[in-house]
MDTraj code that builds the backbone (N, CA, C; nanometers):
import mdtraj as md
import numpy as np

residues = "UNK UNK UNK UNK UNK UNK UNK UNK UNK UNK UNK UNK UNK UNK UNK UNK UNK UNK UNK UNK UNK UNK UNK UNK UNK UNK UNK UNK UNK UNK UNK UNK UNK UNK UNK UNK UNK UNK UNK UNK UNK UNK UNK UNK UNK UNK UNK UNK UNK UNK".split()
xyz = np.array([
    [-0.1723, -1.7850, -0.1677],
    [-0.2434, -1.6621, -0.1368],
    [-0.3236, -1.6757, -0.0069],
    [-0.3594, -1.7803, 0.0172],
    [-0.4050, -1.8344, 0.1493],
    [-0.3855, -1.7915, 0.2603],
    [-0.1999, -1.7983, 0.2588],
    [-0.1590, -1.7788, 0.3990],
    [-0.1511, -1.6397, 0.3998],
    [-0.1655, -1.5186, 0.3521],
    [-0.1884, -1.3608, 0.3231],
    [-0.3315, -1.3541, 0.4105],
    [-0.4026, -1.4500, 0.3928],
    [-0.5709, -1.4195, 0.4796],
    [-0.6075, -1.4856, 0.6229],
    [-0.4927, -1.4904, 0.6542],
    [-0.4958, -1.5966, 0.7647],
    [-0.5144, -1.4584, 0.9294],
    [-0.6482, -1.4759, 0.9938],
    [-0.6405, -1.3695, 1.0715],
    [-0.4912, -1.3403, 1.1637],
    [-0.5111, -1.2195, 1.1423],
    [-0.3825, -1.1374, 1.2243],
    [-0.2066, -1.1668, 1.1703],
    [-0.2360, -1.1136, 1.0259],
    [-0.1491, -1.1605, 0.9476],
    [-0.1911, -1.0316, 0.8339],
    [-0.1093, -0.9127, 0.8447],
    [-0.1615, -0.7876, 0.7180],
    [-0.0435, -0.8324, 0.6158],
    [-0.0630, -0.7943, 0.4872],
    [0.0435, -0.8819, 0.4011],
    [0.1933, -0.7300, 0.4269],
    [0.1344, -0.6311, 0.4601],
    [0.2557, -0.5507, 0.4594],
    [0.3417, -0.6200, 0.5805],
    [0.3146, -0.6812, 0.6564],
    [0.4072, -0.7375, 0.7709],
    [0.5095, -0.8210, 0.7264],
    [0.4738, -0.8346, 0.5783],
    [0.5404, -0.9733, 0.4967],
    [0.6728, -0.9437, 0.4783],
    [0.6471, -0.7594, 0.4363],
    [0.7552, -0.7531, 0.3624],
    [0.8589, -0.6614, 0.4308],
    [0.9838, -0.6711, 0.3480],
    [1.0764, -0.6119, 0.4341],
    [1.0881, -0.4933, 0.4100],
    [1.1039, -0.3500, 0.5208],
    [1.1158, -0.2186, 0.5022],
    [1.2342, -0.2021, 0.5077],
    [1.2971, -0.2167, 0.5303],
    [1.4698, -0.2355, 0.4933],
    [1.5227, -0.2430, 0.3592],
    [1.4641, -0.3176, 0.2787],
    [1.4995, -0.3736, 0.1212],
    [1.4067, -0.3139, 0.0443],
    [1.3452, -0.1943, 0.0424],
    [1.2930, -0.1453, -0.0550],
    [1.2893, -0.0342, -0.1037],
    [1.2126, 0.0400, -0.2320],
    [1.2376, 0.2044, -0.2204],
    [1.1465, 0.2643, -0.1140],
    [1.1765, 0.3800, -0.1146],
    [1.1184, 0.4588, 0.0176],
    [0.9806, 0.5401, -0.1120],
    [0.9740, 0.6468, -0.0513],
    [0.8060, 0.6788, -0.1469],
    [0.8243, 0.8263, -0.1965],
    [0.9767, 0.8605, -0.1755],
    [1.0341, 0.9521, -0.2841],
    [1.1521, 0.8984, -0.3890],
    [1.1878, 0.7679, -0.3576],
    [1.2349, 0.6853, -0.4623],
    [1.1588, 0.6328, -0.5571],
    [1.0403, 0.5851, -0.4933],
    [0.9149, 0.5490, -0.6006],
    [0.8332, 0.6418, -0.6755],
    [0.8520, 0.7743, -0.6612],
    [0.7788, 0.9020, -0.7269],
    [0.8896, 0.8986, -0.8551],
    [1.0246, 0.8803, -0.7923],
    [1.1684, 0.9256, -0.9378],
    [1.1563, 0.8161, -0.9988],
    [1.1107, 0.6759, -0.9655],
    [1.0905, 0.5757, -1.0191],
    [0.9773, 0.5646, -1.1265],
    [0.8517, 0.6385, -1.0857],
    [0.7346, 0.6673, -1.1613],
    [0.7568, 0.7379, -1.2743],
    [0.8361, 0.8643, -1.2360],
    [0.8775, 0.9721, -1.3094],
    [0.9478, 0.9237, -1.4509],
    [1.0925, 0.8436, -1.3785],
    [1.1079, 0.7702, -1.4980],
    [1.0653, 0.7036, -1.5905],
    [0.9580, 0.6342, -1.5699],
    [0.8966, 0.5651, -1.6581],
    [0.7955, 0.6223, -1.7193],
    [0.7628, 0.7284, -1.6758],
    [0.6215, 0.8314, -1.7762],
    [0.7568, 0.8829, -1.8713],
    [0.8835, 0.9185, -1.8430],
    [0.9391, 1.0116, -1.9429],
    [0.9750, 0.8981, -2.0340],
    [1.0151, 0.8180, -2.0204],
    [1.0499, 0.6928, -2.1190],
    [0.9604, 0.6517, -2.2098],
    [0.8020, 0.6758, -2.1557],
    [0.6795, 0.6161, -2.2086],
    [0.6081, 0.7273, -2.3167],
    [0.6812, 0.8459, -2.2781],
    [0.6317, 0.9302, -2.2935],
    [0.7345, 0.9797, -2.4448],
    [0.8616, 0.9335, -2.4179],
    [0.9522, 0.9471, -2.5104],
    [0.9548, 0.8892, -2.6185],
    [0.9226, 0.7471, -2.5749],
    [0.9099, 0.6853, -2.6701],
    [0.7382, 0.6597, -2.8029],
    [0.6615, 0.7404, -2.7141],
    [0.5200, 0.7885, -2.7812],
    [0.5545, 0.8707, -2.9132],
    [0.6618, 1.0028, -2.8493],
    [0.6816, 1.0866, -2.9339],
    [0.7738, 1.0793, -3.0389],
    [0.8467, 0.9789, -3.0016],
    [0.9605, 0.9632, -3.1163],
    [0.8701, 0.8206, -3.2235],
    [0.7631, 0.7859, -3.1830],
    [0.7026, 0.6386, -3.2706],
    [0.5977, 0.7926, -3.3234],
    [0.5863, 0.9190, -3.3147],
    [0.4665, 0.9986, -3.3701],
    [0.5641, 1.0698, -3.4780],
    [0.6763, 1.0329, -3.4658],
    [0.7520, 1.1964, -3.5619],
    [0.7920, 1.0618, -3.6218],
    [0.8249, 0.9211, -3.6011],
    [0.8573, 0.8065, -3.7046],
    [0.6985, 0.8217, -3.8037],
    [0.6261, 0.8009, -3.7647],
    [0.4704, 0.7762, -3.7995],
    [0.4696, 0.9132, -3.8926],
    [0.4565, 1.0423, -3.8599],
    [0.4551, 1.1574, -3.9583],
    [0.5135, 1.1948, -4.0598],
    [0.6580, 1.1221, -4.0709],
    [0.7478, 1.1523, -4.1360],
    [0.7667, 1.1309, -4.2438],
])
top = md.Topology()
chain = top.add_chain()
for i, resn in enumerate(residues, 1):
    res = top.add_residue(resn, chain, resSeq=i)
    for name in ("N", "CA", "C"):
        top.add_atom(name, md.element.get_by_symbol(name[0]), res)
traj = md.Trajectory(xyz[None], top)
């Protein structure tokens, strides 16, 4: 973690913008996982009521 604090060194420089999602891939990425989280809330509430 060291070498991340080393002056004139930001850790985003680290990484590659080429190899990653962009920040409307990461919103459908988010998205997905609230509906999954969200799915699976409701289907453990109608197991739980039933």
């Amino acid at each position: 973690m060291n070498r991340l604090r080393r002056p004139g060194v930001c850790p985003h420089d680290l990484e590659d913008p080429a190899g990653g999602v962009g920040p409307w891939e990461g919103r459908a990425v988010l998205a997905l996982w609230t509906a999954a989280a969200l799915l699976a809330g409701w289907r453990a509430g109608r197991r739980r009521d039933a």
